[in-house]
C-alpha positions as CSV (number, residue, x, y, z in Angstrom):
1,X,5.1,-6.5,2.9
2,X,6.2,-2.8,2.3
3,X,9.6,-1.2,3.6
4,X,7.6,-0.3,6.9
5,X,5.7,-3.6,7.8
6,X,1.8,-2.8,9.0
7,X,0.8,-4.6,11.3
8,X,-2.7,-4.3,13.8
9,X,-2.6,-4.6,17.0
10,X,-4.2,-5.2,20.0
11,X,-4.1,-4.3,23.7
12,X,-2.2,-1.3,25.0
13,X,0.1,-1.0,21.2
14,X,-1.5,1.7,18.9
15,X,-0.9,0.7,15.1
16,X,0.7,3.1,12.6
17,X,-2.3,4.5,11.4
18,X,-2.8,5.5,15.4
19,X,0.3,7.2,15.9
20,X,0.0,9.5,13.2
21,X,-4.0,10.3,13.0
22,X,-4.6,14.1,14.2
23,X,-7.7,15.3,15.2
24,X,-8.9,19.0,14.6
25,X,-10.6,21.3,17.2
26,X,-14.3,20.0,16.6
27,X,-13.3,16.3,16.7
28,X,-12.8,15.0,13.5
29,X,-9.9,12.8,12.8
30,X,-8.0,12.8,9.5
31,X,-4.2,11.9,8.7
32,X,-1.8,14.1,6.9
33,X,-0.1,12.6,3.4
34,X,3.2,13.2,3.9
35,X,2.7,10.8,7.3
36,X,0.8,8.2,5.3
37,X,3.5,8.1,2.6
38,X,5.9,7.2,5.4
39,X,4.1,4.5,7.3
40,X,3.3,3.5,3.6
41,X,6.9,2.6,2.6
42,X,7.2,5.7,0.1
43,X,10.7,7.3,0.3
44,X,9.8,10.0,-2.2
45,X,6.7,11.9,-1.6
46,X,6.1,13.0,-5.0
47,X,5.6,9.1,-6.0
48,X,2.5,9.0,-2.7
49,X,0.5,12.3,-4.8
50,X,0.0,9.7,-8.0
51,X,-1.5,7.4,-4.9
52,X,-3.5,10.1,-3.9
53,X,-5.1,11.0,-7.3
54,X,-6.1,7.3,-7.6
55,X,-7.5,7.7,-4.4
56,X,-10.0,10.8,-5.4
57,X,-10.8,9.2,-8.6
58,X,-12.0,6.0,-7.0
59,X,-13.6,8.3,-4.1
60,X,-15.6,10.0,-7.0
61,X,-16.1,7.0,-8.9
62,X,-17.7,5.7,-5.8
63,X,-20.8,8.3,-5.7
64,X,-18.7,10.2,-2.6
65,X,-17.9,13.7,-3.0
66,X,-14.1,14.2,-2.8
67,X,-14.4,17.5,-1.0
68,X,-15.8,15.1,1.8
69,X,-12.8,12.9,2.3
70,X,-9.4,15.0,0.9
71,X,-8.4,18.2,2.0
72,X,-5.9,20.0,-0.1
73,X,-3.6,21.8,2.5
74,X,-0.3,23.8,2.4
75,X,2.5,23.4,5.0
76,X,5.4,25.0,5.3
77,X,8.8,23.3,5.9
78,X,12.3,24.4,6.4
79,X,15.1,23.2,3.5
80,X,18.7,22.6,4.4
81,X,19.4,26.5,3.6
82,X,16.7,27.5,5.7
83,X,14.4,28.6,3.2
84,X,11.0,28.4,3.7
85,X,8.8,26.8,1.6
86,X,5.5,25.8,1.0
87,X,4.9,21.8,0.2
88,X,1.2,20.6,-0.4
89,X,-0.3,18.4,2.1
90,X,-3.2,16.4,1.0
91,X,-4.7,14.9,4.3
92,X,-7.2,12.3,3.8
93,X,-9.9,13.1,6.2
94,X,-12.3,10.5,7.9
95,X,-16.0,12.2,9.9
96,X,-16.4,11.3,13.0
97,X,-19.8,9.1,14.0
98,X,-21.5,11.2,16.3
């Protein structure tokens, strides 16, 4: 198991993947990187992007357009000086089944 264990569950306990998946104003859910990397076990970020490349590749590789399923996004975040800065957020989108 990874440094976060991942586990699914049942009943009234939302797993994870629950507790950080967003949904945007016309109902599609997706999940931010930099929230995935966590429940993932990754205590760097910039070792979860490699895992994201792999991920588009194999989207491609897979007949899927990767415009479909990853979103490149910028956030901004607040350093220990209180600088702002931008910090790419690749959120890895899912389409809702209407």
């Amino acid at each position: 198991m990874m440094a976060k264990e991942i586990v699914k569950t049942t009943g009234g306990h939302a797993s994870p993947f629950e507790r950080i998946r967003k949904v945007n104003k016309v109902g599609n859910e997706y999940w931010e990187s930099r929230d995935l990397a966590d429940v993932l076990g990754y205590t760097q970020y910039r070792n979860f992007e490699a895992v994201i490349e792999k991920a588009k590749l194999s989207c491609f590789n897979s007949g899927h357009r990767i415009e479909d399923h990853f979103a490149d996004v910028s956030k901004m975040v607040e350093t220990k000086q209180r600088k702002q800065l931008g910090k790419a957020e690749a959120p890895a989108k899912k389409k809702a089944n209407n």
